[in-house]
C-alpha positions in Angstrom: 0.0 0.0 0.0 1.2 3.5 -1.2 1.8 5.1 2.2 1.9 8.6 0.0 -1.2 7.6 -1.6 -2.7 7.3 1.5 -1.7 10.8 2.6 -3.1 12.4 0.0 -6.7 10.8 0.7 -6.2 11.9 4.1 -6.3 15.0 3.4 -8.3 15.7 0.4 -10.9 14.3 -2.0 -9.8 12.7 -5.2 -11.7 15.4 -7.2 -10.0 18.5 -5.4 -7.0 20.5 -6.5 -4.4 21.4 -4.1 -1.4 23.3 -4.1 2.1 21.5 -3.6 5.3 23.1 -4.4 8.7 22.9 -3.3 9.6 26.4 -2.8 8.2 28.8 0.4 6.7 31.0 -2.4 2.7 30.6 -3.5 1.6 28.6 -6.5 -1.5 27.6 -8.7 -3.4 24.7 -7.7 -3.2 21.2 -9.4 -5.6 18.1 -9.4 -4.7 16.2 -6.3 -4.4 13.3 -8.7 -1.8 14.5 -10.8 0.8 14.4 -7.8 3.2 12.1 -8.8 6.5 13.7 -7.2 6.8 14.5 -3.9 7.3 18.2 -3.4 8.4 19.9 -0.4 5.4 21.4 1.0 1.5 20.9 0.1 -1.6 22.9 1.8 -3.4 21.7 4.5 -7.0 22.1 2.8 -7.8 22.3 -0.8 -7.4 25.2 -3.0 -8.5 26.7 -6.5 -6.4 28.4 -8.1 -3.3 30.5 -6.3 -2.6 29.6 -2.7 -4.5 32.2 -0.2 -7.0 32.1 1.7 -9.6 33.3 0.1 -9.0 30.2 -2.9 -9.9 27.7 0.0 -12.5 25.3 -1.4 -13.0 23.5 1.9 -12.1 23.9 5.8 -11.2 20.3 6.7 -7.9 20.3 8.0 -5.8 22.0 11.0 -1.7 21.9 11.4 -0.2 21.7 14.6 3.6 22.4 14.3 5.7 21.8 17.4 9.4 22.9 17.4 10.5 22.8 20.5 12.4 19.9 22.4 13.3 16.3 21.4 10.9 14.9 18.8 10.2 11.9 21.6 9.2 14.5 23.8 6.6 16.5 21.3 5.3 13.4 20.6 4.4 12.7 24.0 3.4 16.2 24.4 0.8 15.3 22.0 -0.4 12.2 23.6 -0.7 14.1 27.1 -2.9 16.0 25.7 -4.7 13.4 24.1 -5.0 15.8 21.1 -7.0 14.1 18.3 -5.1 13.6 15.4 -5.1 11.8 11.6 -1.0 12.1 10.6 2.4 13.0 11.7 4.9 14.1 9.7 8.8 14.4 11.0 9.5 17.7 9.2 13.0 16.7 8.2 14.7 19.0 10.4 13.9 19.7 13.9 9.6 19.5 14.7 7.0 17.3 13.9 3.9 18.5 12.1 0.4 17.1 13.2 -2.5 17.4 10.5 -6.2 17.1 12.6 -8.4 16.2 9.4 -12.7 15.9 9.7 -14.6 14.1 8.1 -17.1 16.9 8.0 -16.0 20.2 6.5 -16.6 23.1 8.4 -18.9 25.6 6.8 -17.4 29.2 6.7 -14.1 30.2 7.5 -15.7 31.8 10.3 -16.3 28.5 12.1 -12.9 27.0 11.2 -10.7 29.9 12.7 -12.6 29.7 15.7 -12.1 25.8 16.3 -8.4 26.7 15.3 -7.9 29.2 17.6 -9.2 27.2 20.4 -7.0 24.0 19.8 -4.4 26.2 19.7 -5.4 27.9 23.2 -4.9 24.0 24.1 -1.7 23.3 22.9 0.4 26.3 24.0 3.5 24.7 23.2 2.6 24.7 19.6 3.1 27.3 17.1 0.6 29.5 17.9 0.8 30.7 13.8 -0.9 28.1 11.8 -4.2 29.3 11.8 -4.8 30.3 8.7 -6.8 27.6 5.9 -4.1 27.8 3.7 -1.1 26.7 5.7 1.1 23.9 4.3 2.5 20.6 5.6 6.0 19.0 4.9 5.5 16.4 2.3 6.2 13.0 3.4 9.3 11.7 0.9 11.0 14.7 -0.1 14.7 15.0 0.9 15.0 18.3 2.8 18.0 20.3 1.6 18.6 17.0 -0.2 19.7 14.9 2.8 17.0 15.0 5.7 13.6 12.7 4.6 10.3 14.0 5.8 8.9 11.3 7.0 5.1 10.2 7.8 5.0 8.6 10.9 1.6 8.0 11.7 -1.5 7.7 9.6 -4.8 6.9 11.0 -8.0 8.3 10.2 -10.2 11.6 9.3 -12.1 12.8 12.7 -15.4 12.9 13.4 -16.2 16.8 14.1 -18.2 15.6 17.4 -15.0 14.1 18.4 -13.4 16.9 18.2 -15.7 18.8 19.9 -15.9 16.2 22.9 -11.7 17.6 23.0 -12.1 21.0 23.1 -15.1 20.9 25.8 -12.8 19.3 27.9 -10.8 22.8 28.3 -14.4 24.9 28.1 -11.4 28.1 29.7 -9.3 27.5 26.5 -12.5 28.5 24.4 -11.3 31.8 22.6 -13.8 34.6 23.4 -16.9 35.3 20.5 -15.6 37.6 17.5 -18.6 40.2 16.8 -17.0 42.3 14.7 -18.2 42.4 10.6 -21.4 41.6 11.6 -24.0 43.6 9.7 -26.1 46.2 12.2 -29.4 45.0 12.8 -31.3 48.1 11.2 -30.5 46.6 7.8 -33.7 45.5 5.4 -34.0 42.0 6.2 -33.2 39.9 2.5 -32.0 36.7 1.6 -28.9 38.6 -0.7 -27.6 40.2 2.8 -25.9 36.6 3.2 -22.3 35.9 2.0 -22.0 34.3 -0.7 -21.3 30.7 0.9 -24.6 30.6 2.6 -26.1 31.8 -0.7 -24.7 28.7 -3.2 -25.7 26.2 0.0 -28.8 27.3 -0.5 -29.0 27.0 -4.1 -27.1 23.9 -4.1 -28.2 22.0 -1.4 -25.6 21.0 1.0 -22.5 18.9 -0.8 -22.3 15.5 0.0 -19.2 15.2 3.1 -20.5 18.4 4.7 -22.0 18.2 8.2 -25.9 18.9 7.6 -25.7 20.4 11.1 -22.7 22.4 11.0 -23.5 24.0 7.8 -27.3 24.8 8.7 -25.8 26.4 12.1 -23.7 28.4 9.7 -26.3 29.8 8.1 -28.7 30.1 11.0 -25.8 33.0 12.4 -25.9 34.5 9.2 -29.4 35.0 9.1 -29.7 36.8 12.0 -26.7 39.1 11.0 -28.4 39.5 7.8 -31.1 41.4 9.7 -33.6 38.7 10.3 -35.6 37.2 13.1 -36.4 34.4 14.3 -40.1 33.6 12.8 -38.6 34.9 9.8 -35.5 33.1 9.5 -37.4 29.7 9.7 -40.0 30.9 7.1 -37.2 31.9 4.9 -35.2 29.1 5.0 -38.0 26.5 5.1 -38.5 26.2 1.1 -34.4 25.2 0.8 -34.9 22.3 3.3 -36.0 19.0 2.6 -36.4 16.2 5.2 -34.6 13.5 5.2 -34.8 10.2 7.5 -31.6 10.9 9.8 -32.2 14.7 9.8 -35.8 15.3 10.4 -37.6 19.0 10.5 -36.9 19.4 14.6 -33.7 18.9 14.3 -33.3 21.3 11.0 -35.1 23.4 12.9 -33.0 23.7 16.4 -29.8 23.6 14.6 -30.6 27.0 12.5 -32.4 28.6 15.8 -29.0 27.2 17.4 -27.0 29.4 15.1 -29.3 32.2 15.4 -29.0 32.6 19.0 -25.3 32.5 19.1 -25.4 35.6 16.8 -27.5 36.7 18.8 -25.9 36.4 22.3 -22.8 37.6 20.3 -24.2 40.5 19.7 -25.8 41.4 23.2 
């Protein structure tokens, strides 16, 4: 089994494009499946088009870089922490470099900074400047400098994002305080075209198959009240875009955009 291979599916979708290079400099995305070398670096998430943040297709993955110390000893850093985790990669020089993939992708960027910023609250010893989606990871294979491997040493699986969650409400004082600022003031005309532009193609769409129904209706749900609405009117609204399914029935739909809602809400008390 290609070890590389399985890397790769780790961390993104065989349909995605990504951004692998081997210099520190941006570059234009590929197809993940036109990889064939092993560059230096590669993006944490996936990517359309030149590495930023703003070309992020999806918020799946987190980097946890520790520098600091033996590499036994931030490995069992780690494991104190009991820090969920899907690889390791030995850097090739001094730090190992964890990659926390979910299964579900987050829905806004919003969401995924704040998770982020939290995990990182966690694990002080960490660099504290990964937080950004577009980040990159050593490539497992490529000789650093042309002498020093980086090497995966541990693979294991994506992570549920309830998992995850079950971590970070273990350390409810590590959870970074409620950003309020870009909301839209609350005198604005309540409309449907007041939410950005994510929410918009979701509701279009439909949500994509590997997103979290709940974390992306939650999404919205916040964006509806910053997009002027209220509650009555936030259900009536979204009600035509929903359709019920067997494992995600109307109650649930419902709570999870009221949910959202009322942590904008609360937010901006």
């Amino acid at each position: 089994m290609d070890k590389i291979q399985d890397f790769l599916n780790i961390l993104f979708n065989p349909d995605e494009e990504v951004c692998a290079t081997s210099s520190k400099y941006a570059c234009d995305s590929v197809p993940v499946n036109s990889i064939k070398s092993r560059p230096e670096l590669i993006a944490i998430n996936p990517i359309n088009g030149w590495r930023c943040d703003m070309n992020v297709t999806a918020y799946r993955t987190y980097l946890i870089e520790l520098d600091y110390g033996p590499l036994k000893e931030q490995h069992e850093y780690i494991k104190s922490l009991n820090m969920p985790y899907s690889v390791c990669v030995f850097s090739g020089n001094k730090s190992l470099h964890f990659g926390i993939t979910l299964k579900q992708d987050l829905p806004s960027e919003e969401i995924y900074r704040f998770i982020g910023q939290w995990i990182l609250n966690i694990v002080t010893k960490a660099d504290q400047n990964t937080k950004n989606p577009s980040r990159s990871i050593r490539f497992p294979g490529h000789l650093r400098n042309g002498t020093r491997e980086q090497k995966l040493l541990e693979i294991k699986d994506r992570i549920e994002v309830e998992d995850l969650y079950k971590w970070l409400n273990r350390h409810p004082d590590k959870k970074p305080q409620p950003r309020v600022k870009n909301l839209k003031p609350r005198d604005i005309t309540a409309d449907i075209a007041n939410l950005p532009g994510w929410a918009i193609k979701i509701l279009q769409d439909g949500v994509p198959e590997g997103k979290s129904r709940n974390q992306t209706w939650f999404g919205i749900g916040y964006e509806m009240y910053c997009a002027g609405f209220d509650e009555d009117t936030t259900i009536e609204s979204l009600e035509p875009f929903y359709s019920e399914e067997n494992d995600f029935r109307y109650k649930e739909w419902h709570d999870t955009v009221l949910n959202g809602f009322k942590k904008a809400e609360l937010e901006r008390a």
